[in-house]
TINU-184138 format. One record per residue (C-alpha): x, y, z. Coordinates in nm, 3 decimals, always signed. Layout:
REM TINU-184138
         x         y         z
         X         Y         Z
...
***
This chain:
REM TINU-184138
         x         y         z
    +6.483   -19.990   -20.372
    +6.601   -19.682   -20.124
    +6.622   -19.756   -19.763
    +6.313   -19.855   -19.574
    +6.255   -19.818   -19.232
    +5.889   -19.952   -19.187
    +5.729   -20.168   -18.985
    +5.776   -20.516   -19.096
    +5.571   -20.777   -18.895
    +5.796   -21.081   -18.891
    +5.607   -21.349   -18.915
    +5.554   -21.299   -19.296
    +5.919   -21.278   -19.377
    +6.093   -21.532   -19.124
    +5.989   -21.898   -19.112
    +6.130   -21.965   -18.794
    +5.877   -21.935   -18.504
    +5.938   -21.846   -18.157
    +6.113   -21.969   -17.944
    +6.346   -22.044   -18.237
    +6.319   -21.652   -18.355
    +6.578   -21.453   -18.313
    +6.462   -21.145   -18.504
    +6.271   -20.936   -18.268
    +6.221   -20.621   -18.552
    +6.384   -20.509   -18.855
    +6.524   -20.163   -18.796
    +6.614   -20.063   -19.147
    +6.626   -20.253   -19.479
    +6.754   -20.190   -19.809
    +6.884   -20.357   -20.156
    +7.212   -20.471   -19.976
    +7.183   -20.438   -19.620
    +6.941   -20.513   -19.289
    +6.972   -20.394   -18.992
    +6.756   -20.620   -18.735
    +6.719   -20.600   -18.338
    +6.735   -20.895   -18.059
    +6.676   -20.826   -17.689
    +6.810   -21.149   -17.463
    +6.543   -21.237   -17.278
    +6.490   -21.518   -16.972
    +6.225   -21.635   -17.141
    +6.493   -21.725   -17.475
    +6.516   -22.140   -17.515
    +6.882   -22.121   -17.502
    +6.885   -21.915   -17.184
    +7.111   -21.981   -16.888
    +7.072   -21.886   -16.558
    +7.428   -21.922   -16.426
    +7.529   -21.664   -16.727
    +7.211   -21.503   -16.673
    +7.190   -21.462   -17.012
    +7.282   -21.721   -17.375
    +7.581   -21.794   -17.504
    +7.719   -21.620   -17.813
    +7.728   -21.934   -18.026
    +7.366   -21.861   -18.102
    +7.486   -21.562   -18.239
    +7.529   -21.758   -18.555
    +7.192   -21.854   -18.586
    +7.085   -21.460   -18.565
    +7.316   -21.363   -18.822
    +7.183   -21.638   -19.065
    +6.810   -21.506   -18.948
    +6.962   -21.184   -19.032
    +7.071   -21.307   -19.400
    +6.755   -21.482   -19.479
    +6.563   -21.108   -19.399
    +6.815   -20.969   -19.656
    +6.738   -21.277   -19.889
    +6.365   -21.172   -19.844
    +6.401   -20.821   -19.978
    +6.598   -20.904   -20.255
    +6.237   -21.066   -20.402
    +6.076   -20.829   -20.630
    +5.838   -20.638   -20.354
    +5.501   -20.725   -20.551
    +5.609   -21.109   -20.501
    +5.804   -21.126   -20.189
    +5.721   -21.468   -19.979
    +5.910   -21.608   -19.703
    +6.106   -21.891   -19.767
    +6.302   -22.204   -19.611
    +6.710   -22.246   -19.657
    +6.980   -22.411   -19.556
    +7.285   -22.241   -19.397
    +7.601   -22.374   -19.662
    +7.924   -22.246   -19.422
    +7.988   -21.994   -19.153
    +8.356   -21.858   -19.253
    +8.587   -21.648   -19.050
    +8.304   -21.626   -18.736
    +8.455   -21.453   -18.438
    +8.306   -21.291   -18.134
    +8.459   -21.110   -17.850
    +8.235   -21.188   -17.555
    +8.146   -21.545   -17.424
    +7.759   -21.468   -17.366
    +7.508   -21.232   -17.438
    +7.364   -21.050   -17.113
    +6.989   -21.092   -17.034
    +6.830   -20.751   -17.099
    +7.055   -20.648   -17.379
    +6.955   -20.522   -17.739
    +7.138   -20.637   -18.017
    +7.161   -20.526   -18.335
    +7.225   -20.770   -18.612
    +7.315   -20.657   -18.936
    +7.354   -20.862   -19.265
    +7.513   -20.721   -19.575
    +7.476   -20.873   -19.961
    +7.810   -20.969   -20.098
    +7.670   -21.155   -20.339
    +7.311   -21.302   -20.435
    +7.247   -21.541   -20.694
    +6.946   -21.699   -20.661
    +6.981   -21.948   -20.506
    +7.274   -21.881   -20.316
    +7.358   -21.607   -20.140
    +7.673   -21.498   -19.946
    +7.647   -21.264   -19.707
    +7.874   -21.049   -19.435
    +7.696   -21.030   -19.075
    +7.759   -20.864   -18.727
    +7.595   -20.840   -18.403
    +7.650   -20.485   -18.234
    +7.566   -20.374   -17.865
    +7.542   -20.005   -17.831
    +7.686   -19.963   -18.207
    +8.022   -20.158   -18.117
    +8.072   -20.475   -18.310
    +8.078   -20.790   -18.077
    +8.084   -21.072   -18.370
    +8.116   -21.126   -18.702
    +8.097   -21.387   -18.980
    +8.077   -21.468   -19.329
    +7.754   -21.676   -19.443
    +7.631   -21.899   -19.754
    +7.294   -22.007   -19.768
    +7.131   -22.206   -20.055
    +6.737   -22.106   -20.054
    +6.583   -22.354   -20.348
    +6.167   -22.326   -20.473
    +5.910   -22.447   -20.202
    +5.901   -22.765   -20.376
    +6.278   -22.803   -20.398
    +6.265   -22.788   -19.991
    +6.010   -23.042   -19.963
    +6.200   -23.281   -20.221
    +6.573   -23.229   -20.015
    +6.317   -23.335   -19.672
    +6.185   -23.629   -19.846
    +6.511   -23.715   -19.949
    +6.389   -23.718   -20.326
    +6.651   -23.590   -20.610
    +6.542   -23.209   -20.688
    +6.431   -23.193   -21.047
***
């Protein structure tokens, strides 16, 4: 697949809902990388007003959203669906700010290291005006839609 840079509408690749979304729009995507945007917004559940803005631990839940966009184009494009996962390990996460400042974009980009379905490994940033503010290595196991129901249920996946 070559480098896309359509519009995507979220909803049908991400299963997280707002205000639990941290995906505003997917700039770019290709076989091995996505390129995704944020803007910190008051209205964000994690918000703080004494920061005026959320701090950048939730920065590891934008790079996983990040991953799981990736995970999405690496579907054949005639049967890509979203689907649930679980985040396995964050590895070697740093960032060099404390919060992220209402009003700023970020751009969060997730790279394939490797992808066998269904686990995945990937190496994610979040920029601010192209400089890199955090980074992180992420697993992620994504099973079937009925494998997800049987791990909520507590049931042995067969």
């Amino acid at each position: 697949m070559k480098e896309s840079q359509k519009r995507y509408n979220i909803d049908d690749i991400l299963p997280q809902k707002p205000p639990m979304r941290f995906i505003d729009q997917i700039i770019k995507a290709s076989d091995d990388k996505v390129l995704c945007q944020f803007t910190i917004r008051k209205d964000n559940l994690f918000y703080e007003p004494e920061i005026d803005g959320v701090y950048h631990w939730i920065g590891v839940e934008m790079m996983a959203q990040a991953a799981a966009v990736l995970a999405y184009f690496q579907q054949l494009e005639d049967n890509r669906v979203k689907r649930e996962g679980f985040l396995l390990s964050v590895r070697n996460c740093v960032s060099d700010l404390t919060w992220f400042t209402c009003g700023e974009i970020l751009e969060i980009c997730a790279q394939k290291v490797m992808i066998e379905p269904p686990l995945g490994v990937f190496n994610c940033s979040i920029m601010i005006n192209g400089k890199s503010v955090a980074t992180g290595k992420f697993s992620a196991y994504q099973p079937t839609g009925e494998q997800f129901e049987q791990i909520l249920k507590g049931e042995e996946i067969q």
